[in-house]
C-alpha positions in Angstrom: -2.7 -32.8 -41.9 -2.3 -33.6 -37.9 -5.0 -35.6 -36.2 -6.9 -35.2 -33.1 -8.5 -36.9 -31.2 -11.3 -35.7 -28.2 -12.8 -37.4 -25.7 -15.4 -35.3 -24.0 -19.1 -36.2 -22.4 -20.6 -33.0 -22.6 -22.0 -32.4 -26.3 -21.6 -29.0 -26.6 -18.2 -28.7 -25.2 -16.7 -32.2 -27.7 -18.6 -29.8 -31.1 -16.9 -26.5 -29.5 -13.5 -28.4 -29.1 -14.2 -29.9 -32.2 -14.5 -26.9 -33.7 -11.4 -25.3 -33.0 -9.0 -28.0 -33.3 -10.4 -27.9 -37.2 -9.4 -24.0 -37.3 -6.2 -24.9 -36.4 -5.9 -27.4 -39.1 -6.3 -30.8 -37.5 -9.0 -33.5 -39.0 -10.9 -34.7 -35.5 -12.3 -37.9 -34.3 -14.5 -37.5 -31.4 -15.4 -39.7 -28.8 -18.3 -39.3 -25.8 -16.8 -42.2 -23.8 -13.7 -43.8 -22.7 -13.7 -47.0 -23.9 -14.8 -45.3 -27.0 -12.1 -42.9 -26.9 -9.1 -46.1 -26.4 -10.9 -47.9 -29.0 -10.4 -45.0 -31.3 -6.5 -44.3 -30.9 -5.8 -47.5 -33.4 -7.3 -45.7 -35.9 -7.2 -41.7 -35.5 -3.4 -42.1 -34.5 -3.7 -38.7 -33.0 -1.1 -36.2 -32.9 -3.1 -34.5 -30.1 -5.5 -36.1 -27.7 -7.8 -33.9 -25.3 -9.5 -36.0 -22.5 -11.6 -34.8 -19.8 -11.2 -36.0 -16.7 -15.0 -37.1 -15.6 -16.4 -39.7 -18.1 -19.2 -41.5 -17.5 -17.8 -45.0 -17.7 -14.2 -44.5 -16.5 -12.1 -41.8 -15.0 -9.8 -39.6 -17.7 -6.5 -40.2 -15.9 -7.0 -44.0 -17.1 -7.7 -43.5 -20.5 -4.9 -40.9 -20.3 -3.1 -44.2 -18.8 -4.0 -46.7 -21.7 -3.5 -43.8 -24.5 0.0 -43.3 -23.1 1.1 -46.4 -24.2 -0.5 -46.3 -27.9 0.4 -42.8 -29.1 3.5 -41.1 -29.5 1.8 -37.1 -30.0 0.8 -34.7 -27.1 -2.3 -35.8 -24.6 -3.8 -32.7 -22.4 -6.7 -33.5 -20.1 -9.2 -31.0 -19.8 -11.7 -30.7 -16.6 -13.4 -28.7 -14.4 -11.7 -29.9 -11.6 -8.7 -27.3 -11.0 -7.3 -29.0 -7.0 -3.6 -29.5 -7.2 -3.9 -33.0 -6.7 -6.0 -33.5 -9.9 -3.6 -31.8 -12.1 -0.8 -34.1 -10.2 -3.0 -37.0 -10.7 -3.2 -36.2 -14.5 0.5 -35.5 -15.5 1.2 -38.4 -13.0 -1.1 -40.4 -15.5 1.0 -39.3 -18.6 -0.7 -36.5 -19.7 1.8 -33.3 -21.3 -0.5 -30.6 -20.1 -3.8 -29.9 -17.8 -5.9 -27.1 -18.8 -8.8 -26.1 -16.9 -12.6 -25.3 -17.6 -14.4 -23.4 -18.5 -11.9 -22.0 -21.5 -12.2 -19.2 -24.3 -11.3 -20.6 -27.4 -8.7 -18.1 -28.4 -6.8 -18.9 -25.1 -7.3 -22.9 -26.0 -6.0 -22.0 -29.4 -2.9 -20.7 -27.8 -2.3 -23.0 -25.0 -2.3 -25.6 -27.6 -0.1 -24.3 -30.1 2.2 -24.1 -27.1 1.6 -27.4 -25.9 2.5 -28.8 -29.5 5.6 -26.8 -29.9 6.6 -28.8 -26.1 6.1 -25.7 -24.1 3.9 -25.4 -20.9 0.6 -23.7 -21.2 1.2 -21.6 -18.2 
């Protein structure tokens, strides 16, 4: 069974993400934090990580940094924040893909099956 693992802030948004990655078959760890997050990639060895960009203790595109160089699978930030230059600043980080918020699950569903098979979202 793949992994997952998601990083999110907001509680509702980490259960909903939750919730569909485990429809589409992936056991989930779940972290509200960075340094939460990084301290959980020894042990989920994620085959997908989903990070948004505005945690409270550090900025995404660093743990997207550090996560880079521990796992091998697929990384996608997630945010609100849609600029060109913060999509830049997230690939430029080391992330595969950069979906925007707010999302419909059946489109997430997609984008990531898409993502995982190496092809881009768009």
């Amino acid at each position: 069974m793949p992994a997952a693992l998601v990083i999110e802030d907001d509680d509702d948004i980490r259960r909903l993400l939750e919730v569909v990655l485990q429809q589409e078959g992936f056991t989930v760890t779940t972290a509200a934090n960075g340094t939460d997050g990084i301290a959980a990639l020894a042990t989920a060895l994620p085959d997908l990580a989903l990070v948004d960009v505005g945690l409270p203790d550090m900025e995404g595109y660093e743990v997207v940094r550090r996560a880079r160089a521990e796992i091998s699978g697929r990384i996608v930030m997630l945010s609100a924040r849609t600029q060109d230059a913060d999509i830049q600043a997230g690939l430029d980080a080391g992330a595969d893909a950069y979906l925007t918020k707010p999302f419909r699950p059946l489109q997430l569903r997609k984008d990531l099956r898409r993502i995982l098979d190496g092809g881009d979202p768009a």
